[in-house]
Structure formats: C-alpha cells, structure tokens
N, C-alpha and C positions, 0 to 999 in steps of 0.2 A: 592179748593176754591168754595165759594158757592155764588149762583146767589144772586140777590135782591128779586127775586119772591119767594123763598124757595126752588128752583128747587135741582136736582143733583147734585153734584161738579164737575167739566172736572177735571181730572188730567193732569198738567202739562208734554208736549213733553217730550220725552227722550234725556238732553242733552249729547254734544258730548264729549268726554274724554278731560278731560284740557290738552293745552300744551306741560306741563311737562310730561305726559307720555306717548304722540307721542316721544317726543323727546330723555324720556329715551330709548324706543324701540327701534328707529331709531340709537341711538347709540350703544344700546345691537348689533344690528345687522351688523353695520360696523365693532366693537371688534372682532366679531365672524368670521367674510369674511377675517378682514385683519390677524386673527391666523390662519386660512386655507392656505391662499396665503404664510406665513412666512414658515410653517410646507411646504409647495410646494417648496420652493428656491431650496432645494437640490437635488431635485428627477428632475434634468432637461429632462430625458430618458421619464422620466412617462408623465411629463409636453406637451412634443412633438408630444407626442404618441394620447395624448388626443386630439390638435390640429389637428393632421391628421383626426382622426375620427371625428372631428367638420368640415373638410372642407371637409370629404367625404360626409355626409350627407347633407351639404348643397347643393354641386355639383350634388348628387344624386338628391335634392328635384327638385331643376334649371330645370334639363335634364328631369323628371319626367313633370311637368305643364309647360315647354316651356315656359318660360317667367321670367320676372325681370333682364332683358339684362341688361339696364340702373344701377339695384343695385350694379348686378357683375363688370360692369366696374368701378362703383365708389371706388367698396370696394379693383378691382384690382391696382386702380391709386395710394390708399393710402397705401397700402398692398407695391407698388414698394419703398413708400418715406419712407415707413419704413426701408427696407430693406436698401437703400441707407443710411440712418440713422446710421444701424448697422455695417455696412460698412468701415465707415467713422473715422477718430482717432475723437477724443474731442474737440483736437482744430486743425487747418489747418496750415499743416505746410507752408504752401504757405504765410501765414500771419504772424505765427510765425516766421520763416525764418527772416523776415523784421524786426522782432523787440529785439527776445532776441536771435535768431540764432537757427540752427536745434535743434529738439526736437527728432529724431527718429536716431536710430543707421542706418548708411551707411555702415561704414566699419567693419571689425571683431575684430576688435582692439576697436572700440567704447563701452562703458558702456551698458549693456543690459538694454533695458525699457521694461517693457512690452509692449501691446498693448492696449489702455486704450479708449473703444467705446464711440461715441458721444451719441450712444441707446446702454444703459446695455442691456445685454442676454433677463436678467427678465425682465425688461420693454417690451421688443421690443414681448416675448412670449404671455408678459399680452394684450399688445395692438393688435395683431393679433385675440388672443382668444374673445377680446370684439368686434372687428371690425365684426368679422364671428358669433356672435352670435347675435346682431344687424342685419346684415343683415340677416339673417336665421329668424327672427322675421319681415322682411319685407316684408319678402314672403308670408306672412299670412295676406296684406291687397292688397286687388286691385287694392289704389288708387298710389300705388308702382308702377303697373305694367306698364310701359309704353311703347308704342307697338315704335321698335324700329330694324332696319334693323344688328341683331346682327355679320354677317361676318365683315361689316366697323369697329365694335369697337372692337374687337379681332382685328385685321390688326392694326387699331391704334395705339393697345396695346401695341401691339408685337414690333411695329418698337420703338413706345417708348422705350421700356423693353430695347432693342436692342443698341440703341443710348446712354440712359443713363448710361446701362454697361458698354460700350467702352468706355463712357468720364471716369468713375470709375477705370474701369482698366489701364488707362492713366495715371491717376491721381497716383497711387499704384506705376505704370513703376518709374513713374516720381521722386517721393520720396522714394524708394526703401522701402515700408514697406508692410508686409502680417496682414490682419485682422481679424489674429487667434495669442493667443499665447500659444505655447506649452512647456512652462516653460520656465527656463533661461537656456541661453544656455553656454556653458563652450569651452574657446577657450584655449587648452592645446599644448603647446611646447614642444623644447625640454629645460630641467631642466638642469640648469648652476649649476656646482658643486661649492658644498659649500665650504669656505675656513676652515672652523672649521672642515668638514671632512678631510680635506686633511696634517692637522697635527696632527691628532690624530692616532697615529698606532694601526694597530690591529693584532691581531693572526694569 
C-alpha cells in the first residue's frame, strides 16, 4: 500500500494461520496419540515396562537436584487414589447389597463374575504414565521447588499408604472377593450317571 506522499509501500504483517488449520493439526495430532495408545492396549508387559523406566528417571532426577519433595508427595497421594481405584469392584457391594443383593460370588456353587475394576488396567496405566511425566516436567522449573522438610512427608505417606490398605483389605475380607481375575473358574463333581447309559447294554 502506498503513502499519500508517493513514498514506499510497507507491506502488510505476516498474518497468523486461520483457525481451521490449527484445528485440523490439532486434530491430525490427537488421531495419531489415540492410534498409538489403541496399537498399546495389548502389549500390557511393554506398557509397564515403560512406566517403570519413567518412574526410575524421575526418582533418579529427584535424588540427583535434592529437591521437588512437595511434587513427589503430590504425585505420590494421587498415585495411592489410583491404585485404590484399581483396586476397588465398579460398584460397592456394600451398597449394592442394599439394593439389588450381592453382586460377587461367596460361595463355590455361586455363578462365576468376573472381576470388573472401578479403574480399567488401561486407564489406571495411562494415568500413572501422565501423572509421572507431568511431574518429571516440573522438575525443570524452580518455582516448583518448594523447600520442604522431606522425612515428615514420606512418614506421612507411608502411614497413609498403611491405613488406607488395611481399610482396603478389610473391605476384600469382608466381601470375599480378590481384584485379579484369572479366568473362570470350573467347580467339578462327582458325575451322576446317566439313565440312558444305564439301559443301554454294551459288549
């Protein structure tokens, strides 16, 4: 565009990408995370394996710069309510009980259920994995670090960690169920002869 005086033209700023293709990008990109994460469901060995090395590196970094006590305990608090999560059936039989009657086999003679988690496997994998990489990214700002007398929150921890199992495994005693299942299970007798064999002669 040209002045009034006859000067130079300025050329016009460099505007910024329309909308639409932030947004197609931004969705290319979540296509792409969540076929990653689908291709990931089965490989649960690989998936674990990976976590461990995400949590030894961050341990490592922690013990390395002496510091971000405060992240670790936050990350460990959420870390337990997961776990508790996984733990846990889907719905409580303690409530269910009250309303439509036991949900979980007692006796051996009862209908096999599986065990059906309140935090699927995956879930509970994916949420650890984001929790420990968030925090491992917090380690990289200062205003993170907050100076902090770390034996009290480890003690803390621990008796929480402590407390909350025992109420857990109370819980498990109490309703007789285990929060693994390792297939169905087959509760065989002895076999009542059949009357069709018993008139039928043989050789």
């Amino acid at each position: 565009m040209e002045s009034g005086s006859g000067g130079v033209g300025i050329d016009a700023a460099p505007s910024s990408p329309p909308p639409w293709v932030v947004s197609q990008w931004s969705s290319s990109v979540s296509r792409r995370f969540q076929h990653l994460l689908d291709k990931s469901t089965p490989h649960m060995i690989g998936r674990w394996a990976a976590f461990v090395t995400l949590a030894l590196v961050y341990g490592l970094r922690v013990y390395l710069i002496q510091g971000f006590y405060l992240v670790s305990y936050g990350l460990g608090i959420y870390i337990l309510n997961l776990l508790i999560a996984f733990l846990s059936p889907q719905v409580d039989p303690e409530i269910q009980d009250l309303v439509d009657g036991p949900t979980l086999p007692t006796h051996s003679s009862d209908e096999f259920r599986p065990f059906v988690r309140r935090l699927p496997e995956f879930k509970f994998w994916y949420s650890v994995m984001k929790a420990f990489s968030i925090a491992f990214l917090m380690t990289f700002f200062v205003v993170f670090d907050v100076p902090v007398f770390w034996p009290i929150l480890l003690f803390y921890w621990l008796m929480l960690f402590v407390l909350t199992m025992k109420r857990q495994i109370k819980h498990m005693i109490k309703y007789r169920y285990v929060p693994f299942s390792f297939g169905k299970q087959r509760y065989t007798g002895k076999k009542a002869p059949s009357t069709d064999d018993e008139g039928v002669p043989r050789d």
